[in-house]
PDB file with one MODEL, atoms N, CA, C and O in Angstrom:
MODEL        1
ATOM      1  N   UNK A   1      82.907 128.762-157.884  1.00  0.00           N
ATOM      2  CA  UNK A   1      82.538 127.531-157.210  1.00  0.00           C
ATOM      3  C   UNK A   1      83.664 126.518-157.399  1.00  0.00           C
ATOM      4  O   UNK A   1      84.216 126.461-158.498  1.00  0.00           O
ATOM      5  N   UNK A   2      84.043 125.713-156.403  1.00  0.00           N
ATOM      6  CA  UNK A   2      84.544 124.581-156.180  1.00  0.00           C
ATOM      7  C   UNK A   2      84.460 123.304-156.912  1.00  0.00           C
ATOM      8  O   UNK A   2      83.379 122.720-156.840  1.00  0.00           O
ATOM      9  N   UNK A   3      85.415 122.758-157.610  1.00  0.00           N
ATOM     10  CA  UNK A   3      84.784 121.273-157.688  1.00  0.00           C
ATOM     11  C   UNK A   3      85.564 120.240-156.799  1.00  0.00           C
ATOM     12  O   UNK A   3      86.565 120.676-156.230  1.00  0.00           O
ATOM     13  N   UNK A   4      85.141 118.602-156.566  1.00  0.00           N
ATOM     14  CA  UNK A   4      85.683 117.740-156.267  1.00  0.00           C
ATOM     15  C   UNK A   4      85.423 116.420-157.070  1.00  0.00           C
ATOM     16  O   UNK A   4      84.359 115.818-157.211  1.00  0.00           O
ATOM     17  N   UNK A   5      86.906 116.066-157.654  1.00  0.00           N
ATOM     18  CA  UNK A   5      86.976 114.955-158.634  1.00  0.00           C
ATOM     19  C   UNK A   5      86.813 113.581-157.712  1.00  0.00           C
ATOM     20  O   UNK A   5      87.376 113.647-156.619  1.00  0.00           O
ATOM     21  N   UNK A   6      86.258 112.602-157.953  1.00  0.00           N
ATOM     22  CA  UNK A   6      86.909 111.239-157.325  1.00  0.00           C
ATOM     23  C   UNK A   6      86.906 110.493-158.705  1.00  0.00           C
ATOM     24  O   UNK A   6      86.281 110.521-159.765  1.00  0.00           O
ATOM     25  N   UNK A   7      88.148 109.675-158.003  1.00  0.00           N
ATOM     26  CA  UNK A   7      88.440 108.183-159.156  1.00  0.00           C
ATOM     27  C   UNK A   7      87.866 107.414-158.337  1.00  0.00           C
ATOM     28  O   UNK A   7      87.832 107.768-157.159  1.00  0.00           O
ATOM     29  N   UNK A   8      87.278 106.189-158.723  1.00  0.00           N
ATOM     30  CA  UNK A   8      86.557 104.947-158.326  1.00  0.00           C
ATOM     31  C   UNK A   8      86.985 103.951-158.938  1.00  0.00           C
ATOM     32  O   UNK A   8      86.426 103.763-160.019  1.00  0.00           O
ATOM     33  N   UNK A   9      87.632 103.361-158.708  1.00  0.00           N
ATOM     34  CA  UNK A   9      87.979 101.905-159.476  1.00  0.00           C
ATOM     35  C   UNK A   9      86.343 100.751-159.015  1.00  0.00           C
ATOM     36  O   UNK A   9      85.862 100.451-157.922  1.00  0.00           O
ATOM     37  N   UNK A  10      85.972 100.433-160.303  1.00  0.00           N
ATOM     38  CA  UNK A  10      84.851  99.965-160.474  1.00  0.00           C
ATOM     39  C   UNK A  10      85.380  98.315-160.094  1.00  0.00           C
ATOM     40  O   UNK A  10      84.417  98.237-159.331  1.00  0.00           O
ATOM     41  N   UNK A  11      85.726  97.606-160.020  1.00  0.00           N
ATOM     42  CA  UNK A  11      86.206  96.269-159.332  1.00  0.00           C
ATOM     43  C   UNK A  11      87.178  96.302-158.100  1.00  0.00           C
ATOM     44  O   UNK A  11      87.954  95.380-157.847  1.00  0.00           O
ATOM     45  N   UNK A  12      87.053  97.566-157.282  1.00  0.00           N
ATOM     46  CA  UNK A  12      87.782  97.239-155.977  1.00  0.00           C
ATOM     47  C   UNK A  12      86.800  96.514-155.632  1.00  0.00           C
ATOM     48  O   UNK A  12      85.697  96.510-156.179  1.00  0.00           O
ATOM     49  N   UNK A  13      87.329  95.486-154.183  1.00  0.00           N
ATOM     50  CA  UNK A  13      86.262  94.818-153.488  1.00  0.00           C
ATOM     51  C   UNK A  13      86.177  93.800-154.168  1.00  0.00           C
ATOM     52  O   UNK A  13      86.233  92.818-153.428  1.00  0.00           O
ATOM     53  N   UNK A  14      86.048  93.480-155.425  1.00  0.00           N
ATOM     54  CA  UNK A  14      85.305  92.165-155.851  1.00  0.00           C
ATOM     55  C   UNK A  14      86.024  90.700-155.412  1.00  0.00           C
ATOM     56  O   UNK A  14      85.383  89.856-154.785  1.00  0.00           O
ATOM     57  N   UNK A  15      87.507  90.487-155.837  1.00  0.00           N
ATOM     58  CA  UNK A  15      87.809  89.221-155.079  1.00  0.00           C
ATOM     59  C   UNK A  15      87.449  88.955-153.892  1.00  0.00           C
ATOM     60  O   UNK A  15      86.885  87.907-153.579  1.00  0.00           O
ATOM     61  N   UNK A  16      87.853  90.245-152.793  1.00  0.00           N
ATOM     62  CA  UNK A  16      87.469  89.277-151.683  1.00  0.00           C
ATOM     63  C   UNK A  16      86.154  88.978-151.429  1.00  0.00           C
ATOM     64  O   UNK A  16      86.117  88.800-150.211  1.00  0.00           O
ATOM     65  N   UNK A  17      85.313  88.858-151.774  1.00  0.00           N
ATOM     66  CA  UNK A  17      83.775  88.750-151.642  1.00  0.00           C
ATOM     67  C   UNK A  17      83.743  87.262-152.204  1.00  0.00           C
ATOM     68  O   UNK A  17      82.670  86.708-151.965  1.00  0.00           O
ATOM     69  N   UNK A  18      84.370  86.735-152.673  1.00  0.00           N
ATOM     70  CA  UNK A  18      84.160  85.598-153.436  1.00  0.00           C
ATOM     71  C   UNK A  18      84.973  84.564-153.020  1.00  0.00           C
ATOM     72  O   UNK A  18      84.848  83.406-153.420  1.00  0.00           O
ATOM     73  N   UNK A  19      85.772  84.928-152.258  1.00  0.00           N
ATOM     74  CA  UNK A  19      87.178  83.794-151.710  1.00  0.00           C
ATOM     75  C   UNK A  19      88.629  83.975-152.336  1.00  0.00           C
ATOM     76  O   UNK A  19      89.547  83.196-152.077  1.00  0.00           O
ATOM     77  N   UNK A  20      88.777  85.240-153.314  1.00  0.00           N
ATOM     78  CA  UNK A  20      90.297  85.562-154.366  1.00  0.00           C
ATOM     79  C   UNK A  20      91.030  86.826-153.404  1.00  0.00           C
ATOM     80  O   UNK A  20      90.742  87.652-152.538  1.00  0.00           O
ATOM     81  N   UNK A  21      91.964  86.427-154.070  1.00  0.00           N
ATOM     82  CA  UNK A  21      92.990  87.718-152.895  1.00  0.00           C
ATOM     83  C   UNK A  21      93.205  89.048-153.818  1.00  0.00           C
ATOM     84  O   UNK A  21      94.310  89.423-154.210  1.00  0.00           O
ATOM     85  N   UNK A  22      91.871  89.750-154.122  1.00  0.00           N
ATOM     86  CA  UNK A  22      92.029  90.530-155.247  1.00  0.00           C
ATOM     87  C   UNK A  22      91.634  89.973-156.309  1.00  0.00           C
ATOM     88  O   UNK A  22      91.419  88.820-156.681  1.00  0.00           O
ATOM     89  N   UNK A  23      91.541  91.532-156.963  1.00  0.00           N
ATOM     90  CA  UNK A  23      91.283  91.265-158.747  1.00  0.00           C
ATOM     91  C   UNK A  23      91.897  91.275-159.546  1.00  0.00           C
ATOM     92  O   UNK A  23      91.442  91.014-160.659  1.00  0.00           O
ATOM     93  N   UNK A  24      93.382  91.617-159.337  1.00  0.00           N
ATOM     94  CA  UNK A  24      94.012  92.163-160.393  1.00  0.00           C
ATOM     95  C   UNK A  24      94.453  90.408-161.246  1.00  0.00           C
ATOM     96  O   UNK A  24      95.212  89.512-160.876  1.00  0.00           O
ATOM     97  N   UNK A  25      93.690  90.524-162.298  1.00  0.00           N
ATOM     98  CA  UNK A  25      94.059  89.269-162.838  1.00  0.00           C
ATOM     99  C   UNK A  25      92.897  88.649-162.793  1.00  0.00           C
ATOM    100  O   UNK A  25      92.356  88.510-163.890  1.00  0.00           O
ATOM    101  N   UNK A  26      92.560  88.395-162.236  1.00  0.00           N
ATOM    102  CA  UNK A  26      91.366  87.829-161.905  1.00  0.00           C
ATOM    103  C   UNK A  26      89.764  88.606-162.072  1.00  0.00           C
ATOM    104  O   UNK A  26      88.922  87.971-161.436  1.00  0.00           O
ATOM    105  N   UNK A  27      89.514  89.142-162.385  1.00  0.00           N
ATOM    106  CA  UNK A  27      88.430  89.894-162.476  1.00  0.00           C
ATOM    107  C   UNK A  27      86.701  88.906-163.449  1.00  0.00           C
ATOM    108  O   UNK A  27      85.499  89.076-163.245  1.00  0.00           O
ATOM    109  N   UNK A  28      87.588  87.760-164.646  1.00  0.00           N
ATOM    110  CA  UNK A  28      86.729  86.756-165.034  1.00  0.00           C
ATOM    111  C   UNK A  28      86.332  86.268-164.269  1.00  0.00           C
ATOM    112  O   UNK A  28      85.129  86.219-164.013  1.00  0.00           O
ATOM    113  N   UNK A  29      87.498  85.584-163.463  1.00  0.00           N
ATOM    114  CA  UNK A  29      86.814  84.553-162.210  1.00  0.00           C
ATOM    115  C   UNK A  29      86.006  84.874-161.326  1.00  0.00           C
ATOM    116  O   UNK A  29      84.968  84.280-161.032  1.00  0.00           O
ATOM    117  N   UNK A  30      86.568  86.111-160.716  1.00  0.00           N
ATOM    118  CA  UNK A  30      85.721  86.965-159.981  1.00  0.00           C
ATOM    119  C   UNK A  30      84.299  86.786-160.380  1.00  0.00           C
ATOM    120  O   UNK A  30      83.459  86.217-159.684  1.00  0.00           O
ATOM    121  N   UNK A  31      84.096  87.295-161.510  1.00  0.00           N
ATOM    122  CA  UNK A  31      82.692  87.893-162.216  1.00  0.00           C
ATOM    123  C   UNK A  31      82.115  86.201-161.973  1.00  0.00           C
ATOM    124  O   UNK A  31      81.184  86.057-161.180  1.00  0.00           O
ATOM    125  N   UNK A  32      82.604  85.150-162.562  1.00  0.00           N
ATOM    126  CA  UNK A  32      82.381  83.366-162.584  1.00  0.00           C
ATOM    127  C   UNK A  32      81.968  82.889-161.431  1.00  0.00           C
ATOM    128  O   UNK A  32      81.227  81.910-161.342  1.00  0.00           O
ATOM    129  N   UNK A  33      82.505  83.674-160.261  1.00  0.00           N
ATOM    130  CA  UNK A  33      82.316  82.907-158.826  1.00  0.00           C
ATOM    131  C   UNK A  33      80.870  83.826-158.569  1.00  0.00           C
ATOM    132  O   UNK A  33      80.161  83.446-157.637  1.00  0.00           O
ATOM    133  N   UNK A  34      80.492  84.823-159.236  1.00  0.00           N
ATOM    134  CA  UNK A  34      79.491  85.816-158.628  1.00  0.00           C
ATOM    135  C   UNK A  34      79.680  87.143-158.469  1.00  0.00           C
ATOM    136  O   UNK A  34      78.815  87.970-158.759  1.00  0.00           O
ATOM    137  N   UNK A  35      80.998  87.480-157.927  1.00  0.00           N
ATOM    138  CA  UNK A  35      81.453  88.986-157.511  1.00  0.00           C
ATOM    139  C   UNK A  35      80.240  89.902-158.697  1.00  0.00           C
ATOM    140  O   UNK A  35      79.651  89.542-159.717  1.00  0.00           O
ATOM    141  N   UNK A  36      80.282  91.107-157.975  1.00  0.00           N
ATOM    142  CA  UNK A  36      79.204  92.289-158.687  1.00  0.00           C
ATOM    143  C   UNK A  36      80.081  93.306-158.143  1.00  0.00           C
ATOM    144  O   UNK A  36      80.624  93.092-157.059  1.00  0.00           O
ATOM    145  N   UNK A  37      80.328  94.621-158.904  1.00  0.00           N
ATOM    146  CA  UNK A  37      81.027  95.890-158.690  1.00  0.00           C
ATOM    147  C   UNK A  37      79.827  96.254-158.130  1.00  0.00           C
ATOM    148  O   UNK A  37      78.678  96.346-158.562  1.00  0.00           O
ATOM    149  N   UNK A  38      80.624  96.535-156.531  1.00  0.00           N
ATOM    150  CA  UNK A  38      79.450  97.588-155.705  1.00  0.00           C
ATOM    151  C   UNK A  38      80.324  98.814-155.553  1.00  0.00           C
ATOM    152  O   UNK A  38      79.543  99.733-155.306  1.00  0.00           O
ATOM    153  N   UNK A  39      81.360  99.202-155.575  1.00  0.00           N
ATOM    154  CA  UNK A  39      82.645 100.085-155.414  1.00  0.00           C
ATOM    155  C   UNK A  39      81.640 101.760-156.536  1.00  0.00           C
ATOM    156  O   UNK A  39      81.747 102.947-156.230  1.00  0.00           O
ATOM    157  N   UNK A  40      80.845 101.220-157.680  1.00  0.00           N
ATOM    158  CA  UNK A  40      80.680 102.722-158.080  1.00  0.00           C
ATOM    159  C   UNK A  40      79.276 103.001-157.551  1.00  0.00           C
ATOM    160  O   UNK A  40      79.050 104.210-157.602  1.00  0.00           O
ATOM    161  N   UNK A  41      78.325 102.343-157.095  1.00  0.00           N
ATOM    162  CA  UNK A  41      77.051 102.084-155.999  1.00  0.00           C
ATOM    163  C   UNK A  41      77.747 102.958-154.610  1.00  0.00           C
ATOM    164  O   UNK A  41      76.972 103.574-153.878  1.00  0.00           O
ATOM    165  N   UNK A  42      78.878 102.958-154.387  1.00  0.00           N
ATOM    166  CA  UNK A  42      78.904 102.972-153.047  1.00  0.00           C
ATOM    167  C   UNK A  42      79.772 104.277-152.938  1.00  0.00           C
ATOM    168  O   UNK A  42      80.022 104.704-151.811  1.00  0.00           O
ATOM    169  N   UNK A  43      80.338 105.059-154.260  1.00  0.00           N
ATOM    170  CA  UNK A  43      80.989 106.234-154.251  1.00  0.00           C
ATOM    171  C   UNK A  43      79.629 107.101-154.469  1.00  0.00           C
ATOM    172  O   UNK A  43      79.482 108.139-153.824  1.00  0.00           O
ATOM    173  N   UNK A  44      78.734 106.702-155.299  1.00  0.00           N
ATOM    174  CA  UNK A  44      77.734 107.562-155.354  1.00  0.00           C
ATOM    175  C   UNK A  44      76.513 107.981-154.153  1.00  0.00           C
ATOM    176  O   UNK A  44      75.751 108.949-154.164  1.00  0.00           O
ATOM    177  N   UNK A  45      76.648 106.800-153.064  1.00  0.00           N
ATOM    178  CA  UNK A  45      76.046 107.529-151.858  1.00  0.00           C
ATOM    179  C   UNK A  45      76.823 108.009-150.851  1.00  0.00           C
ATOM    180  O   UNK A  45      76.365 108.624-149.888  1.00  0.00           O
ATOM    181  N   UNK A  46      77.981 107.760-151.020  1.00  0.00           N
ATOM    182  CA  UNK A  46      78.814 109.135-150.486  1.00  0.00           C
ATOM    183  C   UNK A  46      78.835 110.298-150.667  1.00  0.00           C
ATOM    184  O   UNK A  46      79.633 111.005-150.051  1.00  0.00           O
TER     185      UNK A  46
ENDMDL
END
């Protein structure tokens, strides 16, 4: 049998949801303005 790995980065998505150009760096603020990791929610119904 076959397998298939995925990587998921668990804070893609989050700045822009909030008004930031990205997370990298930012991921407090992110979390401060509201942002929520939907990125591992959304590999798992794939």
């Amino acid at each position: 049998m076959e397998a298939i790995g995925v990587v998921v980065n668990p804070i893609a998505g989050m700045g822009g949801r909030v008004g930031l150009k990205g997370t990298d760096g930012n991921v407090e603020e992110a979390r401060r303005r509201g942002a929520e990791p939907r990125a591992p929610d959304r590999a798992r119904e794939a």
